[in-house]
C-alpha positions as CSV (number, residue, x, y, z in Angstrom):
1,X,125.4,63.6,171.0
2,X,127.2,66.0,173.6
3,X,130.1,66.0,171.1
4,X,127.5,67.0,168.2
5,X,126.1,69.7,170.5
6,X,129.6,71.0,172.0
7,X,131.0,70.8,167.9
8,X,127.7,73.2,166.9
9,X,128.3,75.3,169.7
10,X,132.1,76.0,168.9
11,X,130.6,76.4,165.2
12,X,128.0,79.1,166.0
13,X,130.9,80.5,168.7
14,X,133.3,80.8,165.5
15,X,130.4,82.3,162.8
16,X,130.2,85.4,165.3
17,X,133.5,86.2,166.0
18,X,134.5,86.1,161.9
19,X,131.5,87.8,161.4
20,X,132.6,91.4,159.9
21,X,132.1,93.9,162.4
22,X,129.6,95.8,161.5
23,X,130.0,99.6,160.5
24,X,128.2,103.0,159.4
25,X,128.3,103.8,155.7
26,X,132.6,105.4,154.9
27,X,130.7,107.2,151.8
28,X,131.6,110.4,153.1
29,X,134.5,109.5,154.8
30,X,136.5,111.7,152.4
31,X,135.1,114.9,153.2
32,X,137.9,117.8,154.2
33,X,137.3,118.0,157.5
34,X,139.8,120.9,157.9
35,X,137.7,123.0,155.4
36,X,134.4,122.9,157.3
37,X,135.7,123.6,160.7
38,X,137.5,126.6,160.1
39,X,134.5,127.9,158.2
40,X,131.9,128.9,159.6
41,X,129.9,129.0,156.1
42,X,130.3,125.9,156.1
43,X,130.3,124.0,159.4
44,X,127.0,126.1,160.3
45,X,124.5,124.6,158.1
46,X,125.9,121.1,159.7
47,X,125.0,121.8,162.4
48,X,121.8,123.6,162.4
49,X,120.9,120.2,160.1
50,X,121.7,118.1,163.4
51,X,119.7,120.4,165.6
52,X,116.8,120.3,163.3
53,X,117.1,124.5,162.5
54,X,118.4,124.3,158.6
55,X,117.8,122.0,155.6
56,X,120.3,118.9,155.8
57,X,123.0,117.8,152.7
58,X,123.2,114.6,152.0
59,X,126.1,114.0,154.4
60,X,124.1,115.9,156.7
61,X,121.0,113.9,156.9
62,X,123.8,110.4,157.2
63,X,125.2,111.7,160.1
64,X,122.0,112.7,161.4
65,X,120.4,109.9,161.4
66,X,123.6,108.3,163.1
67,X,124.9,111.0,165.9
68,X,122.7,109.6,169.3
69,X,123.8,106.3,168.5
70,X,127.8,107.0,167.6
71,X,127.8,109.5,170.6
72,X,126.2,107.1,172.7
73,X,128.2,104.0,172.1
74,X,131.7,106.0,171.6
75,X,131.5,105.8,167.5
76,X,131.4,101.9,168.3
77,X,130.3,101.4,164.3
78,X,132.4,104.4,163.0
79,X,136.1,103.0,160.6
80,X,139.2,104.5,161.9
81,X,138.7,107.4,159.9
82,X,135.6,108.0,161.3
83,X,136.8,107.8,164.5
84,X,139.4,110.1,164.1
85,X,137.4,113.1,162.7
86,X,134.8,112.6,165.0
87,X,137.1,113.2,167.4
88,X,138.0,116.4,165.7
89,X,134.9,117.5,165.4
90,X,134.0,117.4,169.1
91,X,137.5,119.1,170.2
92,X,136.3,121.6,167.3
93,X,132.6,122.2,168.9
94,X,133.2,121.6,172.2
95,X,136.1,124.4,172.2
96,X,135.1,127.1,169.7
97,X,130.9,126.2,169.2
98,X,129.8,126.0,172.6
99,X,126.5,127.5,172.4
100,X,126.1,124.9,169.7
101,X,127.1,121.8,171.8
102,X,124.7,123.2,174.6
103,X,122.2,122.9,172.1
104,X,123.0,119.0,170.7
105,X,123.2,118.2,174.1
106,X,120.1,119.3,175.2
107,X,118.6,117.4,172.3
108,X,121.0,114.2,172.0
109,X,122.0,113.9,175.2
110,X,119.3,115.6,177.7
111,X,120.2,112.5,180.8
112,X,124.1,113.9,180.2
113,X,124.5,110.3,180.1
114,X,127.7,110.4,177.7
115,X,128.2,113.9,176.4
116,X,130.1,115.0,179.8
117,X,132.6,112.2,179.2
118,X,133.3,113.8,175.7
119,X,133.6,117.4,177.7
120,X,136.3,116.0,180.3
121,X,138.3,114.4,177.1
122,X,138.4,117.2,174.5
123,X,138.0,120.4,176.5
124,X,140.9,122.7,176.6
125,X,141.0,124.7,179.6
């Protein structure tokens, strides 16, 4: 019986760990990054759509409804490619949009219980 339990227990164990990590939605994970950050045309409406100021694109409304939770757990659920431009992105706002990162801060981070950390990486003094 222990050996039953023990085998079910390694079995359940093993069904976790091969289960496929799970991750947000790569649907818009060809966008040109490069093209919205250096214009402001473009990167604008973005981010008024995260602050809840301007209608949202599709894109928009994804990340959206995804930004406290990838902020917050370090873009645990982002691909590799998410990863990488959201890293871009926050060198990009942090650097050159700061009244705008004041202002997603203040409404996806008001504790400063992660957003600091992202200020100490990416900020170029």
């Amino acid at each position: 019986m222990k050996t039953f339990i023990l085998l079910c227990l390694v079995g359940v164990i093993a069904m976790v760990v091969a289960r496929p990590r799970e991750t947000y939605t790569d649907r818009f994970d060809n966008i040109n990054l490069d093209e919205i950050l250096e214009n402001r045309r473009l990167l604008v409406p973005y981010l008024k759509c995260m602050l809840d100021q301007g209608k949202c694109s599709a894109d928009g409304k994804e990340l959206k409804l995804h930004i406290r939770e990838a902020m917050s757990e370090n873009c645990g659920k982002c691909t590799e490619k998410q990863k990488n431009g959201t890293i871009r992105v926050l060198k990009h706002i942090i650097n050159k949009e700061r009244d705008y990162w004041n202002q997603l801060k203040a409404k996806y981070d008001p504790e400063d219980n992660y957003s600091s950390r992202y200020e100490k990486e990416y900020l170029v003094a």
